[in-house]
N, C-alpha and C positions, 0 to 999 in steps of 0.2 A: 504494500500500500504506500502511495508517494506523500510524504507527508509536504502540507501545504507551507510550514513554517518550521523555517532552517535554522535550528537548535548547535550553533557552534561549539556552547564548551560541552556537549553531547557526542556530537558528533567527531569533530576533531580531535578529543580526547580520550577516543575511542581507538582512532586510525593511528593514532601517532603512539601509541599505545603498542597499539599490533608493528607498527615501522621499530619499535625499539627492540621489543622483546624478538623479533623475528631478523634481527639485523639487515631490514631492506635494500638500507643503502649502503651496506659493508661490500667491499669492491673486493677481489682479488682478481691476481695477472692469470689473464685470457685470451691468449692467443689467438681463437676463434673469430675475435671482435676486435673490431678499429678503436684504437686507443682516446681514448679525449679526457684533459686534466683542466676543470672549472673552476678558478679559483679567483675567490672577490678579493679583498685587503682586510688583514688581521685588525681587528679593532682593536684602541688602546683601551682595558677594561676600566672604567671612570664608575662603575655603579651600574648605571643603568642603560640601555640600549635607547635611542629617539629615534625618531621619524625617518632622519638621514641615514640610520642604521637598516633601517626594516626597509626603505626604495632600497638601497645599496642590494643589500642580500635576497630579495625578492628576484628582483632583477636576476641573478646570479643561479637561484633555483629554479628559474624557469628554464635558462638556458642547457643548466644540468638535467632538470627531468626530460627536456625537449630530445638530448639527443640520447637519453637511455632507452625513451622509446622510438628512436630513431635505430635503433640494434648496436650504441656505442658501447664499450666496457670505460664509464665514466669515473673518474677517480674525483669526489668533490669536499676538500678538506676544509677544516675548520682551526683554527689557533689566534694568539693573542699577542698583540703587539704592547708586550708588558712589564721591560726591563728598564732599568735607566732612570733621568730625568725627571718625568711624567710621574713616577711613583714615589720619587724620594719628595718631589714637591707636596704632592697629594698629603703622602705620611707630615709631612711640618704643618701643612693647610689645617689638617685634620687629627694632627694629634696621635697618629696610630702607626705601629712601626710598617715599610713599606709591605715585607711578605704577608701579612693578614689580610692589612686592607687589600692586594690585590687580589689575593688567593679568594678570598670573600666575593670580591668585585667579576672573579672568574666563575664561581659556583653560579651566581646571582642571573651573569647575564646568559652563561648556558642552558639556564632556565629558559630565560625568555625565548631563545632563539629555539628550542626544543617545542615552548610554545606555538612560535609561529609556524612549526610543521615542517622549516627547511630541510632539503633532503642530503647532512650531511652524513658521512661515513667517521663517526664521534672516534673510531677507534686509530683514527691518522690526527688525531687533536695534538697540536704543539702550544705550547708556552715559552714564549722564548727567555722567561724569568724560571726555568727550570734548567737544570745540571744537565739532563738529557740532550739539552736544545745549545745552552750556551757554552757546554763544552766543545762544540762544535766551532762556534763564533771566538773561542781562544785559540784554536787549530788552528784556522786562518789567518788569524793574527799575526801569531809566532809565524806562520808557512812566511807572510808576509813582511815580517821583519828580518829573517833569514835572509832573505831575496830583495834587501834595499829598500822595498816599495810600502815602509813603514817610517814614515820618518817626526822627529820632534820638535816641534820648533813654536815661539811664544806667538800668540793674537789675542787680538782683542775680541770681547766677549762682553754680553750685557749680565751686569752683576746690581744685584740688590745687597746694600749692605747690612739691612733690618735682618733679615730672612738666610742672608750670609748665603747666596748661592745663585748658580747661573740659572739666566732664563733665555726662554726662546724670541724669537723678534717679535711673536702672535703674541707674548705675554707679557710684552712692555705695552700699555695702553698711555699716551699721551705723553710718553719721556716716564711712568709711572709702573710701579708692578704692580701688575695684576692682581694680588693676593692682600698686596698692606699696605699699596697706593702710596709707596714711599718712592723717591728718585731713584732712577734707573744711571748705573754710570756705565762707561766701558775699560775694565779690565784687562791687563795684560796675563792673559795664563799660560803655564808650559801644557799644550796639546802635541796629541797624535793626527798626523794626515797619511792618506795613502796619494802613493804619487802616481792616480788615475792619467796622470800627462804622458805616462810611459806607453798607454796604448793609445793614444790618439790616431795616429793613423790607421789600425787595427780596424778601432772603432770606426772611424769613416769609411773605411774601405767596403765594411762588409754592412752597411747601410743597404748599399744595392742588392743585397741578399734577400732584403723583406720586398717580398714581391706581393702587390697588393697593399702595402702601406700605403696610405694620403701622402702628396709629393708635402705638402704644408707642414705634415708631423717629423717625417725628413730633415727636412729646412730646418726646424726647430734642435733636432736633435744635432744637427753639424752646428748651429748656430751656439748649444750648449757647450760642446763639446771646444769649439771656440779658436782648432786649430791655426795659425797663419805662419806664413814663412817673411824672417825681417831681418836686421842688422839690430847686431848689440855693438853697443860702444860704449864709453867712458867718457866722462867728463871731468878733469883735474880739478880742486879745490886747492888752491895753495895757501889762503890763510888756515887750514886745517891740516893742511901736510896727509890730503886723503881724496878719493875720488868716488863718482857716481854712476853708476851702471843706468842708461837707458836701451830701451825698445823701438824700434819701428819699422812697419811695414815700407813706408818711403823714405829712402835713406839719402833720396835727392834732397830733400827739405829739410836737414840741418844745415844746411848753407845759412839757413834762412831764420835759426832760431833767434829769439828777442828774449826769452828769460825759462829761468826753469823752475817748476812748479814740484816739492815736496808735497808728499800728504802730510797729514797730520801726525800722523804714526809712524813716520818713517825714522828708523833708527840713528838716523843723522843730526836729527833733531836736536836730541840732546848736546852732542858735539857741539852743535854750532851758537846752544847756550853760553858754553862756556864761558867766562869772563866777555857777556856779550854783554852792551848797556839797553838791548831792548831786551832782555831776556825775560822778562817778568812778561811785559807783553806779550814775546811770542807763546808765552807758556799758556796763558791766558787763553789767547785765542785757539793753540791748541785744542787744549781742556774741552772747552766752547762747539768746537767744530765733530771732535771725536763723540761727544753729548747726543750728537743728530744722528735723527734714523738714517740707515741707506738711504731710504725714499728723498728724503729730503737734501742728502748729499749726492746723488748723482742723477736727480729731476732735472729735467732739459730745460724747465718754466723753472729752476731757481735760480737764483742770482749769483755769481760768482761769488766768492769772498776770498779774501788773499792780506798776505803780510809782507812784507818785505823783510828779511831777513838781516838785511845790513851783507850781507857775503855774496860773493861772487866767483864764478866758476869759470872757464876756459873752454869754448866751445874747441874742439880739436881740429876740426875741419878749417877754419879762419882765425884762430888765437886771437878771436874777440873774448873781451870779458861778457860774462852775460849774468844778470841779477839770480841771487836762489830766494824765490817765495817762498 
């Protein structure tokens, strides 16, 4: 008999029920069947799942049940983007040491998604705040420090000093943090970087491989990747008894330079305090400039700003002097 009115936590908690204990969508390798692996993005576990979570994964399960009954052997995994940062914040936010509240935050939102009936294969679940998961993520490392392509070196970082710890760019709200609305500054820390510049050509090469990609996501991905081929040279500093390495693709146009522009952060910086009588000022403005978001330091609609440094450097090409901003 069709019933006329559709009774969901009846119904659904019925099915999903029979999907669990009967392991539905538990996968194994199938050689019979064409391979297909459907996989959304690991959420960072915050508590509770939103609206953005349930389009995201909806999406993602239709695509998975579409091609299981299409005769694929679909492999559709689930895990949690749950180490780091994001939880040692949460734990100071909240008072709670970080392992609980995530492991919590893990239980919580597997609930939910169990609720909405997704069709995953629970028994491929990773945590990447488990031993299982980020022993794997220290293999790489070390493989990576082994082979050069791990290296140490200071930058700048947005630090709250209430909270005593770094934040992301999303979580400085108006020069402020997010959590205590106290001033955001930027920090020099010793970090790790991997030096992804070693495959750039690699990487572009084999761009032409994705056959079928939008030529505009292409674009985007050479534009990231940000290769170019240019002249380095050096610019002498004689009142510092020290020199300055630039870049450029047209190496016709240092004929032509009129001054050279430091950032803010540049290690020279200092040096060129020394027993300088603008020193206080440059430091100032500094301070001032390092303070600004990216957006607002490399926005085409903002306004230059500049110091004059009092020093001056040796273009190589014409043994003009030339100003260091």
């Amino acid at each position: 008999m069709l019933q006329e009115k559709y009774a969901p936590h009846e119904i659904e908690a019925k099915w999903q029920k029979y999907w669990e204990d009967n392991k539905t969508f538990k996968v194994e390798i199938d050689k019979n069947k064409p391979k297909s692996y459907v996989l959304e993005m690991f959420p960072y576990p915050s508590g509770n799942l939103h609206m953005g979570h349930v389009r995201n994964y909806s999406i993602g399960d239709v695509v998975a049940r579409f091609r299981t009954m299409k005769g694929f052997n679909v492999l559709h995994p689930m895990g949690w983007d749950s180490f780091g940062m994001p939880a040692e914040n949460a734990a100071i936010k909240h008072g709670i040491p970080p392992k609980k509240w995530t492991l919590e935050n893990i239980a919580n939102m597997t609930r939910q998604q169990k609720a909405l009936g997704l069709s995953y294969d629970w028994d491929r679940e990773v945590a990447t705040c488990k031993e299982d998961y980020y022993k794997w993520t220290q293999w790489f490392f070390e493989l990576f420090y082994k082979r050069g392509l791990a290296v140490k070196k200071e930058s700048a970082v947005n630090w709250c000093d209430t909270c005593n710890t770094v934040l992301a760019n999303e979580q400085v709200i108006d020069g402020k943090c997010w959590r205590c609305d106290h001033d955001v500054v930027k920090k020099d820390l010793s970090q790790w970087f991997f030096k992804i510049t070693d495959y750039a050509d690699e990487l572009l090469k084999d761009l032409d491989l994705l056959k079928g990609w939008p030529e505009r996501v292409k674009t985007m991905q050479r534009n990231w990747i940000g290769r170019s081929e240019g002249l380095e040279f050096e610019f002498e500093i004689p009142a510092l008894n020290d020199k300055v390495a630039v870049y450029t693709t047209r190496p016709d146009t240092a004929y032509g330079v009129t001054f050279m522009a430091l950032a803010a952060e540049h290690p020279l910086i200092n040096k060129i305090c020394e027993n300088n009588p603008k020193a206080a000022e440059i430091k100032a403005f500094c301070e001032r400039v390092r303070n600004q978001s990216d957006i607002e330091r490399t926005s085409s609609e903002s306004e230059k700003e500049g110091i004059f440094t009092g020093v001056c450097c040796i273009n190589p090409f014409t043994g003009r002097k030339v100003e260091i901003w």
